[in-house]
C-alpha positions as CSV (number, residue, x, y, z in Angstrom):
1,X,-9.5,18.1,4.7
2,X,-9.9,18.9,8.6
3,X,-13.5,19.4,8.1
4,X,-14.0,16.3,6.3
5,X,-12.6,14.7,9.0
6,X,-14.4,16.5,12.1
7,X,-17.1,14.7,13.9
8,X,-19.3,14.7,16.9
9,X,-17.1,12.2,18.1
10,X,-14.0,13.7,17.6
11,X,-14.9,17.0,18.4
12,X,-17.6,16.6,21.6
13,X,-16.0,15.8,24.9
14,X,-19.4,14.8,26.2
15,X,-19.9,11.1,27.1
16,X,-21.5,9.4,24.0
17,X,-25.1,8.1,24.9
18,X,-24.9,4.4,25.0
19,X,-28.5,3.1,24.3
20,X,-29.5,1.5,21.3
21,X,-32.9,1.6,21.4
22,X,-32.9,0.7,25.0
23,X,-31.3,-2.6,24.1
24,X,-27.9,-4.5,25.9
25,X,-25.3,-7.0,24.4
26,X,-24.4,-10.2,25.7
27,X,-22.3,-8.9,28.4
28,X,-25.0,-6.6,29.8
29,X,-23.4,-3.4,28.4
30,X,-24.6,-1.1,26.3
31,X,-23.6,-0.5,22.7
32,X,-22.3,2.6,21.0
33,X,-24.8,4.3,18.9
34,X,-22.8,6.7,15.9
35,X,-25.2,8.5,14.4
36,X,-22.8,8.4,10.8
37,X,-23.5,7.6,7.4
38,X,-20.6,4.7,7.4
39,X,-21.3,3.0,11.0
40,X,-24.5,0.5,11.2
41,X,-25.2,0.3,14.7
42,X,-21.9,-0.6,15.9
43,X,-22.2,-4.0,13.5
44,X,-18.4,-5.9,13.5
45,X,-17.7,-6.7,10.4
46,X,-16.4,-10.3,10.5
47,X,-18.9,-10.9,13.9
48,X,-21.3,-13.1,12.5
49,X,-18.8,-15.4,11.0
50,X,-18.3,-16.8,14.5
51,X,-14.9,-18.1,14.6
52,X,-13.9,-16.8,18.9
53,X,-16.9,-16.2,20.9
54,X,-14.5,-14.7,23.1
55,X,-12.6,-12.3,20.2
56,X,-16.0,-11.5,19.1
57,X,-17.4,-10.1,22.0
58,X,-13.5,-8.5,23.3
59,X,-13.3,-7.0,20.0
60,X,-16.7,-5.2,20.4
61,X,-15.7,-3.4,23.6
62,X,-12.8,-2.3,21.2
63,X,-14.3,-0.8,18.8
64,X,-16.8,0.5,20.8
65,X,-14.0,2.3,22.9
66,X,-12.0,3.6,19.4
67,X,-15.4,4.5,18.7
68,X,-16.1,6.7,21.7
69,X,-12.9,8.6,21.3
70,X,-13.3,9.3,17.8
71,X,-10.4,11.3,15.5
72,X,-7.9,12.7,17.0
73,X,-4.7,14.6,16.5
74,X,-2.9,11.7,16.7
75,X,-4.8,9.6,13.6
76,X,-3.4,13.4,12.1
77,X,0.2,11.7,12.9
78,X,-1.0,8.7,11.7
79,X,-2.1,9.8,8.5
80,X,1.1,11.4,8.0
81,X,4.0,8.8,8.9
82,X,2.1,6.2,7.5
83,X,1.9,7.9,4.4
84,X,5.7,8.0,4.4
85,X,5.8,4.2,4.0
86,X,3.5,4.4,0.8
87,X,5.5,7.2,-0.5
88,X,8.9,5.2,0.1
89,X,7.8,1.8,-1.8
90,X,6.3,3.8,-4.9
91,X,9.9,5.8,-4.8
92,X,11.5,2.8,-4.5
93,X,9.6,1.3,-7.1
94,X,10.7,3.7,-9.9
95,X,14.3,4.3,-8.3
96,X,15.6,0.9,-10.4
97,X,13.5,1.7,-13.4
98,X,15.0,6.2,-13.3
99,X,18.9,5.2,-12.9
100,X,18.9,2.0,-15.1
101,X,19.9,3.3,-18.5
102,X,22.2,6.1,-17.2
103,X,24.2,2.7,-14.5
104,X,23.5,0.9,-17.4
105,X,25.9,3.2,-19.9
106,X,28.3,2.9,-17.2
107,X,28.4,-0.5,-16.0
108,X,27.5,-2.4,-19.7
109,X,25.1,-4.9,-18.3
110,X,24.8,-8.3,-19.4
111,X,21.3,-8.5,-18.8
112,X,20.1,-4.9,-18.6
113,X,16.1,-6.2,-17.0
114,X,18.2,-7.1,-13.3
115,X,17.4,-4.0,-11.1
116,X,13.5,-4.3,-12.0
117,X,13.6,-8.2,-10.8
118,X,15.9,-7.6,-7.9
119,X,13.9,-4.8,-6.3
120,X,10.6,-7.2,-7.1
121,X,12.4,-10.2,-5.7
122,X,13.3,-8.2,-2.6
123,X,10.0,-7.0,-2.2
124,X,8.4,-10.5,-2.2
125,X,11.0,-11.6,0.3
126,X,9.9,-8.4,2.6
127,X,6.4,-8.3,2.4
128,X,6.4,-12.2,3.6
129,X,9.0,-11.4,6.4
130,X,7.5,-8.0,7.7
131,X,4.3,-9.5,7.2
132,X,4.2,-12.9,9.3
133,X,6.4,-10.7,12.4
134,X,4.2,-8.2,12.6
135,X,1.4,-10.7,13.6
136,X,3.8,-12.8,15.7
137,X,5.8,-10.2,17.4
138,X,3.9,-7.1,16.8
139,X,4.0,-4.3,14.3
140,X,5.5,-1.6,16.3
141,X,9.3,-3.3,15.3
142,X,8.4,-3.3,12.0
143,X,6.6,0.3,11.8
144,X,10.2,1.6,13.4
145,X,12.7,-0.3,11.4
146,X,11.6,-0.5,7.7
147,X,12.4,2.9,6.7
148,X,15.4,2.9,8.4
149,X,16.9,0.0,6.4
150,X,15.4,1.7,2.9
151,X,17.7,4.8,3.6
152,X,20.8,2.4,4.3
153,X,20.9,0.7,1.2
154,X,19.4,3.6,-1.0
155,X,22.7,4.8,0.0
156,X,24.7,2.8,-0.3
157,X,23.9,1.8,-3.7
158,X,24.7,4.9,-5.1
159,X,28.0,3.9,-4.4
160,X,27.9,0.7,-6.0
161,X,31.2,-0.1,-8.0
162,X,29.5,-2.9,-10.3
163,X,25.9,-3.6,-11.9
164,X,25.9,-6.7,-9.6
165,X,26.1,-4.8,-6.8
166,X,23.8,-2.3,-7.1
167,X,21.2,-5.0,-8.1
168,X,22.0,-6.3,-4.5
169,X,22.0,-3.1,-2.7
170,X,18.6,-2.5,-5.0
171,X,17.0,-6.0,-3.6
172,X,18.2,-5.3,0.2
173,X,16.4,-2.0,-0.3
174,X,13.7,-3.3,-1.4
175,X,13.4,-5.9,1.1
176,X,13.4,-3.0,3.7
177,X,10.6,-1.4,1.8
178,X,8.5,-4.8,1.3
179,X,6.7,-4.5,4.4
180,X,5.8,-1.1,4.2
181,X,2.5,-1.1,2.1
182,X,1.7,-4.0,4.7
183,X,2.5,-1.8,8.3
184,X,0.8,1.2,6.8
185,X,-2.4,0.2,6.4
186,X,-2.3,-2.7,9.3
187,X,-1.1,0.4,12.0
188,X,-3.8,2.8,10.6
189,X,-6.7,0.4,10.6
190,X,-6.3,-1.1,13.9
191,X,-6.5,2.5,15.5
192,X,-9.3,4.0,13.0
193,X,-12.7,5.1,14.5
194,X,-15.1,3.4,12.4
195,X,-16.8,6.0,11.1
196,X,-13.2,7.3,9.4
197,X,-12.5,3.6,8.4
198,X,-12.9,5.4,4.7
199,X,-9.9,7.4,5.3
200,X,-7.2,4.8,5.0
201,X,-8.3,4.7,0.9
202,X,-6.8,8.7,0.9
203,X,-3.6,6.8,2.3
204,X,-2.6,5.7,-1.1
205,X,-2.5,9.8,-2.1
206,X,1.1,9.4,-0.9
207,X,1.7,6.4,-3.2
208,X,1.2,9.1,-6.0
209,X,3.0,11.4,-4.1
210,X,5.7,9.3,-3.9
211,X,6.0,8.9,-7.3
212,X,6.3,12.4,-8.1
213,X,8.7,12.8,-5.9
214,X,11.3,10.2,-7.7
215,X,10.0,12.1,-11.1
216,X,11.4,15.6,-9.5
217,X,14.2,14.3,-8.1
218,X,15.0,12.1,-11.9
219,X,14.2,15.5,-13.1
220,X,16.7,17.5,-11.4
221,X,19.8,15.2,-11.9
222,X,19.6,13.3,-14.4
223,X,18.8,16.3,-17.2
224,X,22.0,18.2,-16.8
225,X,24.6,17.4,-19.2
226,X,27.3,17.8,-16.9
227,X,26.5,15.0,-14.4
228,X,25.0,12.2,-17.4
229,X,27.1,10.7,-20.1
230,X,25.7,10.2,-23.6
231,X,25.1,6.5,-24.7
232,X,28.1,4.8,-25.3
233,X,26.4,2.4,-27.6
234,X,25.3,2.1,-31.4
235,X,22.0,0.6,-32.2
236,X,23.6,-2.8,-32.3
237,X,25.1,-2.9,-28.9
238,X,28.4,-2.2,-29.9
239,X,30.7,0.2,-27.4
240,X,31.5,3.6,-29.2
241,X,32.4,5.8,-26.9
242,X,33.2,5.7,-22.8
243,X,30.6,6.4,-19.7
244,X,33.5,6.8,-16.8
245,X,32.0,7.5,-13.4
246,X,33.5,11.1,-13.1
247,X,31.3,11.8,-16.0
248,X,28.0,10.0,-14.9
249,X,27.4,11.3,-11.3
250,X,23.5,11.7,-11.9
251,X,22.0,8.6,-11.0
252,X,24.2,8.2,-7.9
253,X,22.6,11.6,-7.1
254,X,19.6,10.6,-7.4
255,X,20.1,7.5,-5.0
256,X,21.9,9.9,-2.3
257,X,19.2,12.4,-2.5
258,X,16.4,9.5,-2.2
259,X,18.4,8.0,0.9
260,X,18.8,11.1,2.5
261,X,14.8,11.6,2.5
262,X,14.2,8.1,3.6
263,X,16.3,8.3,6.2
264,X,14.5,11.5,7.2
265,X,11.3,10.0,7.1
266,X,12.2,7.4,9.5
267,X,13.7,9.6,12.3
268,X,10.4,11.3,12.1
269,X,8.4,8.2,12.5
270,X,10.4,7.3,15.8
271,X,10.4,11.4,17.3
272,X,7.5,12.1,15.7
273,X,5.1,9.4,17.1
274,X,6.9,7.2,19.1
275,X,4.1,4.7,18.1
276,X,2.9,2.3,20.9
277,X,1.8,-1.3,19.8
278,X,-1.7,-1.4,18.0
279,X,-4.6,-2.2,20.3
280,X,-6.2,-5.0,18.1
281,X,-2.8,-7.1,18.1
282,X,-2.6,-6.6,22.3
283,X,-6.2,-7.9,22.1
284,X,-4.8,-11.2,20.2
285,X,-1.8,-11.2,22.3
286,X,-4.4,-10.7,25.6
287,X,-2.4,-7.8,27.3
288,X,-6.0,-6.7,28.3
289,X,-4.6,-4.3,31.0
290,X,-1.6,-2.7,28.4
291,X,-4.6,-2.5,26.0
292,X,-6.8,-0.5,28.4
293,X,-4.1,1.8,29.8
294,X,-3.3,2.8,26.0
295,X,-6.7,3.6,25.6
296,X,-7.0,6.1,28.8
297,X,-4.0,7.7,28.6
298,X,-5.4,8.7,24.8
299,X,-8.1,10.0,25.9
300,X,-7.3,11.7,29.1
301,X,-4.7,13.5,26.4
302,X,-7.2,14.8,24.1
303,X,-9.6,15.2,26.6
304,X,-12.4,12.4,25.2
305,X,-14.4,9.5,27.6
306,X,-13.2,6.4,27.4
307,X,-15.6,3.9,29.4
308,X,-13.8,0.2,28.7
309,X,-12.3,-1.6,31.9
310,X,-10.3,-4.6,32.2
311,X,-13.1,-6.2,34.3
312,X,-15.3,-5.7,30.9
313,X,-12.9,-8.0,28.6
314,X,-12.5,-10.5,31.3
315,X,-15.7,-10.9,31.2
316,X,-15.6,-12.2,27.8
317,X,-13.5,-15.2,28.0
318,X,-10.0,-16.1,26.9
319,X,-9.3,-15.8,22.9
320,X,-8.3,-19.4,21.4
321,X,-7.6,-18.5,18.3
322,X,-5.1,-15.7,17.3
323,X,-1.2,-17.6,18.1
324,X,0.2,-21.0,18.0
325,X,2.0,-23.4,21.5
326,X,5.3,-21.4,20.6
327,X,5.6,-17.9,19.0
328,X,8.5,-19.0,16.9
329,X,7.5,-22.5,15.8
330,X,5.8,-24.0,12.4
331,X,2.7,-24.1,14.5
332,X,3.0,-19.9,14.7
333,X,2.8,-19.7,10.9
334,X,-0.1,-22.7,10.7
335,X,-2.3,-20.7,13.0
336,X,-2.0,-17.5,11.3
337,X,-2.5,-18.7,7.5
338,X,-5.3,-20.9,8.4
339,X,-6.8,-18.3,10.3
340,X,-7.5,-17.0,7.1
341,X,-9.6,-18.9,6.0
342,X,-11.4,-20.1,9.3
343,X,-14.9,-20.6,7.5
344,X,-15.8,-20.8,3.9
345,X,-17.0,-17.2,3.6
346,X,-13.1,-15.6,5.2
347,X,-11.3,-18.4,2.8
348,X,-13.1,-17.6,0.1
349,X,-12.3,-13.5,0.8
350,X,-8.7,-14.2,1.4
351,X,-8.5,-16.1,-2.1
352,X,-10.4,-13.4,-4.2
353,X,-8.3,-10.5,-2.4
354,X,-4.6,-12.7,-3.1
355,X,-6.2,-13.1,-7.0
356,X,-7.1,-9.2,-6.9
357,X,-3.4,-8.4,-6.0
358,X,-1.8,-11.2,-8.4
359,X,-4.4,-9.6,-11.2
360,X,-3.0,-5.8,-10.9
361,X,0.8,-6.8,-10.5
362,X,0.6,-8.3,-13.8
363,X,-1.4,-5.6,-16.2
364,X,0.2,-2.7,-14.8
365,X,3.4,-3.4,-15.8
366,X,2.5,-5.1,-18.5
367,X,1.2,-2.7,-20.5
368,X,3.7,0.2,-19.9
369,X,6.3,-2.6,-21.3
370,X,4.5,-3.2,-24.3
371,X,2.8,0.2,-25.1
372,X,5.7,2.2,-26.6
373,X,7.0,-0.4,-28.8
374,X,3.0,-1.1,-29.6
375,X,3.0,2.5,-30.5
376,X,5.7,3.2,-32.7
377,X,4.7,0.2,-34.7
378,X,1.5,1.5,-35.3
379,X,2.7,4.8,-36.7
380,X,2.6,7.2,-33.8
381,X,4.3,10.3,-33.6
382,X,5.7,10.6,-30.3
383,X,8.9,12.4,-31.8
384,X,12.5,12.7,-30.1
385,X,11.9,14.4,-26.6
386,X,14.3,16.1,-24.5
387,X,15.6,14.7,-21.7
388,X,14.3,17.7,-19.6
389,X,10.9,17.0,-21.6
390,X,11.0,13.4,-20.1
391,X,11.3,14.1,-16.9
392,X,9.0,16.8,-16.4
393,X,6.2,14.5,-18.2
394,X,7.4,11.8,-15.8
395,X,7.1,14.4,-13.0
396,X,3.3,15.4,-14.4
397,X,1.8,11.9,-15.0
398,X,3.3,10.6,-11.3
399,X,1.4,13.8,-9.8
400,X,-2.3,12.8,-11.8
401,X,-2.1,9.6,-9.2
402,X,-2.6,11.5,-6.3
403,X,-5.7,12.7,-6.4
404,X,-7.1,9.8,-7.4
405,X,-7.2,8.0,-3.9
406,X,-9.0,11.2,-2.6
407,X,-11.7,10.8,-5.0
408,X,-12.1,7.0,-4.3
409,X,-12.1,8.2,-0.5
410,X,-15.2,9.8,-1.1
411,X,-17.2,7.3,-3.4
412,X,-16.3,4.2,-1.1
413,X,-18.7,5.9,1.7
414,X,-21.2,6.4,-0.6
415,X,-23.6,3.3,0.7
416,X,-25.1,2.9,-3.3
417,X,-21.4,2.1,-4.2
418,X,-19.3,0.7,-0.8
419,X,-15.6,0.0,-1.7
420,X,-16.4,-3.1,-3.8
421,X,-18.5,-0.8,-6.5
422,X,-15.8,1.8,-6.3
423,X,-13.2,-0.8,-7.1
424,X,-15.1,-1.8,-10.2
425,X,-16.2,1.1,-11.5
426,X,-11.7,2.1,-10.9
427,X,-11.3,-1.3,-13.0
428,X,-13.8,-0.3,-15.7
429,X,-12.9,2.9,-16.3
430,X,-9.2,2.2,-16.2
431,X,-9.8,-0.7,-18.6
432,X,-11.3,2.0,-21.3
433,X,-8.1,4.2,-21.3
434,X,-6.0,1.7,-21.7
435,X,-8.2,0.6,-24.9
436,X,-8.4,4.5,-25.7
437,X,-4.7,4.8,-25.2
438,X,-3.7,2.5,-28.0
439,X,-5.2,5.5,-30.5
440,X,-2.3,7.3,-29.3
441,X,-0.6,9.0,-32.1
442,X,1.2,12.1,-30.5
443,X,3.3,12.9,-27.6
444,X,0.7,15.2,-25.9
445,X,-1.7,12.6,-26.7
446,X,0.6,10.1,-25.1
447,X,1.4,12.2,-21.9
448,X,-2.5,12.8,-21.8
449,X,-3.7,9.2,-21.5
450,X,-1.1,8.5,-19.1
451,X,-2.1,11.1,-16.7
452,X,-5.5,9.8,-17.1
453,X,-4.7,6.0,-16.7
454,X,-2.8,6.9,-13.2
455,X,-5.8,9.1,-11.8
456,X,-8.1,6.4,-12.8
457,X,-6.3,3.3,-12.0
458,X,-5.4,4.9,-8.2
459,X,-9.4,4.5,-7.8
460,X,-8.8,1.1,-8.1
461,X,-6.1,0.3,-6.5
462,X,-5.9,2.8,-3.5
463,X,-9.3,1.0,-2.8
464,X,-8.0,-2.2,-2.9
465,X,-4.6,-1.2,-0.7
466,X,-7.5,0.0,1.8
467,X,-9.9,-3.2,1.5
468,X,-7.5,-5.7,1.9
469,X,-6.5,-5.4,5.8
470,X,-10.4,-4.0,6.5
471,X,-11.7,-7.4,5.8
472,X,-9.2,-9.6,7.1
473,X,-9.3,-10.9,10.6
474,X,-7.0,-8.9,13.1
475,X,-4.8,-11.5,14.4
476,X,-3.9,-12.6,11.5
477,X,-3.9,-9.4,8.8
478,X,-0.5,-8.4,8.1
479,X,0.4,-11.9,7.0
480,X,-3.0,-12.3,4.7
481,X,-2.4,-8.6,3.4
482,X,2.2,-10.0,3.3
483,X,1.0,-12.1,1.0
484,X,-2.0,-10.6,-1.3
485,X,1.4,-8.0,-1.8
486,X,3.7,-10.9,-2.3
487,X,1.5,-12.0,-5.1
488,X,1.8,-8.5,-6.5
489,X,5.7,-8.7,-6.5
490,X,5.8,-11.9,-8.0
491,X,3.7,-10.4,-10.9
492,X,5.8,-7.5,-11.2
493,X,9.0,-10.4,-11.7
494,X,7.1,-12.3,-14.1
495,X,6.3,-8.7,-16.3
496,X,10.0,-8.0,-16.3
497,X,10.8,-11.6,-17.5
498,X,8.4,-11.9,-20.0
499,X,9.5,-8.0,-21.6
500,X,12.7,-10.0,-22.4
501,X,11.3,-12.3,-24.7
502,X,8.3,-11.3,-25.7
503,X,7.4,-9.6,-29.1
504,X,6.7,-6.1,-27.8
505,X,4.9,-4.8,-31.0
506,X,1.8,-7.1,-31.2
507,X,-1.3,-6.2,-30.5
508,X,-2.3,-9.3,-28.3
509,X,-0.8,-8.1,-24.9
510,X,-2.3,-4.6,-24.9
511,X,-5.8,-6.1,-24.9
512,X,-5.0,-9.0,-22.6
513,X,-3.9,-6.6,-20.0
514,X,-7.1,-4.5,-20.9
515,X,-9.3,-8.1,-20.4
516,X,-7.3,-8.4,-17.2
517,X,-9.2,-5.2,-15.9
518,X,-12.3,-6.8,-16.9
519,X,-11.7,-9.7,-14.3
520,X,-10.9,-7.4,-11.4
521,X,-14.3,-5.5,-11.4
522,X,-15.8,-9.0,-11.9
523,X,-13.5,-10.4,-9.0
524,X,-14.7,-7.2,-7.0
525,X,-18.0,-7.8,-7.5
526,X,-17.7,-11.5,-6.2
527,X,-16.1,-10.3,-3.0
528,X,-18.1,-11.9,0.3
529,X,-17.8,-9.0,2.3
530,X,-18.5,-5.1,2.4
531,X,-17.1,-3.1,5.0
532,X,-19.6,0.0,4.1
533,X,-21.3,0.4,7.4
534,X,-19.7,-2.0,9.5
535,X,-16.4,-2.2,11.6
536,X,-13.0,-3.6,11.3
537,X,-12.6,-6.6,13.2
């Protein structure tokens, strides 16, 4: 991967030649020239929309100077601890869904669906919080505290003494985790040379990495016999035999363990990096001189030129447009939700990436609701597998979604496709397994499709978790990209409440979540922007 990611810029520590075919900007200075496939002459994305005069031309110089110090060791970091957050919310994700039966057996729920709608309700709840501070008071709190408060309460509800409990401690969690999909991406963009913009779509690898993780960690304690009780239940819900805790130590394992790595992560993140604030939200905030001084002391580190003054952004104005009169007022949260939609073209992107999100968050979990159930009453085969059987095929399809990201990594700089082609062609293809997948008869079959669905479908959607903050305006992106996730969570609640009382053998969901495919690669298609050759703004 390190020779992917090598280039002249990254590698040379001579001083870039500045002309562009002997031409000057507005300000008299010279623009970077990057002779790579995914930079067009040092074009801004969202330039042209013409929103700040003065942002415009500061954010230029900006990405000129991230330009001209290219990849380095630290974007390596970056890379990394970021990926933790993506890693966390897909284990936290499958946490609630892994220890449900075996709490379930010893707790006797009343309505057995709560840990999937509390960890979704706390998710909403986060990405919205995490989201709008990070543009108000900067995402280097949020980066640094997140994980922290996933490890407390993945803790602490493995010691929960009730099912209402744990469904709170499984909310608060996921609350902690709400904003991380949001910070990730946010963090990595606004430090990304341009040319490596294409990188932060590999950042959703860890989303399937994450995944398999939970599946090993499922795997390893909740298949012994000696740490899970047997159901306690006949088939119609009557108590047969007892679950005590002594005997059902598994799932609390499994949320120790979990909490333990969290908590891990997030020591790294602070000794590790000790990130400094991103220098795209000190150009909104217009610390001009903190935002130059990070930028020299980065590149007298690693040795690379780095050309931008203080004198150069004053010279462009005074930016109007990125905070309200007070920081904590109503005014704060006007300025940065109508931000996003400043002209027709930016509203009109913000609306089809919010539909995107809302689109995925219901088909996903949709169709694993309905499939088995759709399945058996069609006939198939899947037999009676073993719990170590389960796990392990958990394990395997959870690892098929890593590579996918990689893969989408490489199609998205591909000028004939950009990311809005890859997305579709993620959509498309993911669409015709799922139709495929209703064929299933066996249990290889079954494990099969599923590992192709989750390589396929982490096309899609590890584009999409890159797209959405490359397109959205800077001083305003976490909360745009709090709530495209937002609309995802409420999805995810709505899946879980309709499971309850839907009829889960019919045909009719199946190819309604298939159809739903259909209108992302069309809503991809329709998007206004593509950042293939351009830069984030």
């Amino acid at each position: 991967m390190s020779a992917v990611l090598n280039s002249p810029l990254a590698s040379s520590d001579e001083k870039p030649d500045y002309s562009k075919d002997g031409e000057k900007n507005a300000l008299g200075e010279r623009d970077v020239s990057i002779e790579q496939p995914s930079v067009d002459r040092g074009e801004d994305l969202l330039s042209l929309q013409d929103v700040d005069p003065a942002l415009n031309a500061k954010m230029h110089l900006v990405n000129n100077a991230i330009d001209e110090i290219g990849w380095t060791p630290y974007h390596w970091k970056l890379f990394v601890l970021n990926g933790f957050g993506y890693a966390v919310d897909s284990l936290l994700l499958l946490l609630q869904s892994i220890i449900a039966t075996q709490a379930g057996y010893e707790f006797n729920p009343s309505y057995a669906r709560a840990l999937t709608i509390a960890v979704y309700v706390g998710m909403l709840f986060g990405a919205l919080f995490w989201g709008l501070s990070a543009d108000v008071i900067g995402r280097r709190f949020a980066f640094n505290t997140s994980l922290f408060i996933c490890s407390v309460f993945a803790t602490v509800a493995g010691a929960a003494p009730n099912w209402a409990s744990l469904a709170v401690f499984i909310a608060l969690l996921g609350f902690g985790g709400g904003g991380n999909l949001i910070m990730d991406t946010t963090v990595f963009i606004e430090f990304l040379p341009s040319n490596k913009q294409w990188v932060l779509t590999w950042l959703a690898s860890w989303w399937g990495l994450g995944q398999a993780i939970a599946g090993f960690i499922a795997w390893g304690f909740l298949s012994p016999a000696k740490w899970n009780c047997t159901d306690p239940f006949d088939k119609n819900g009557n108590q047969i035999g007892e679950c005590p805790y002594s005997s059902n130590m598994g799932w609390r394992y499994v949320m120790y363990t979990s909490g333990a790595l969290v908590f891990a992560m997030s020591v790294a993140r602070i000794t590790v990096i000790r990130l400094k604030e991103t220098p795209k939200y000190l150009l909104g905030e217009g610390k001009d001189a903190e935002l130059v001084e990070g930028f020299q002391k980065m590149a007298a580190k690693y040795n690379r030129p780095c050309s931008i003054t203080v004198e150069m952004l004053d010279a462009c104005g005074v930016i109007q447009s990125s905070h309200g009169k007070s920081k904590f007022s109503v005014s704060e949260l006007a300025v940065h939700v109508r931000g996003l939609f400043a002209t027709k073209t930016i509203g009109l992107s913000t609306v089809l990436i919010w539909l995107s999100w809302t689109l995925i968050g219901l088909a996903y979990p949709l169709f694993y609701v309905f499939l088995s159930s759709y399945l058996s009453s069609r006939g198939a085969e899947l037999g009676d597998v073993s719990t170590y059987d389960t796990w392990r095929n958990y394990a395997l399809v959870n690892i098929s979604g890593i590579p996918g990201p990689m893969l989408a990594g490489y199609m998205c700089n591909w000028k004939y496709l950009g990311r809005k082609y890859t997305m579709v062609i993620g959509a498309l293809v993911t669409m015709a397994f799922f139709f495929a997948s209703t064929q299933v008869r066996t249990q290889a079959q079954n494990v099969g499709f599923n590992c192709a669905i989750g390589f396929c479908l982490n096309i899609y959607y590890g584009t999409l978790y890159a797209y959405t903050p490359e397109v959205l305006p800077s001083a305003h992106r976490a909360t745009g990209n709090g709530i495209a996730v937002a609309c995802n969570r409420i999805m995810g609640i709505l899946s879980a409440v309709i499971a309850t009382v839907a009829n889960t053998s019919t045909s009719v969901p199946i190819y309604v979540c298939a159809a739903l495919y259909i209108a992302m690669a069309g809503v991809a298609v329709s998007f206004p922007f593509e950042p293939f050759g351009k830069r984030s703004s």
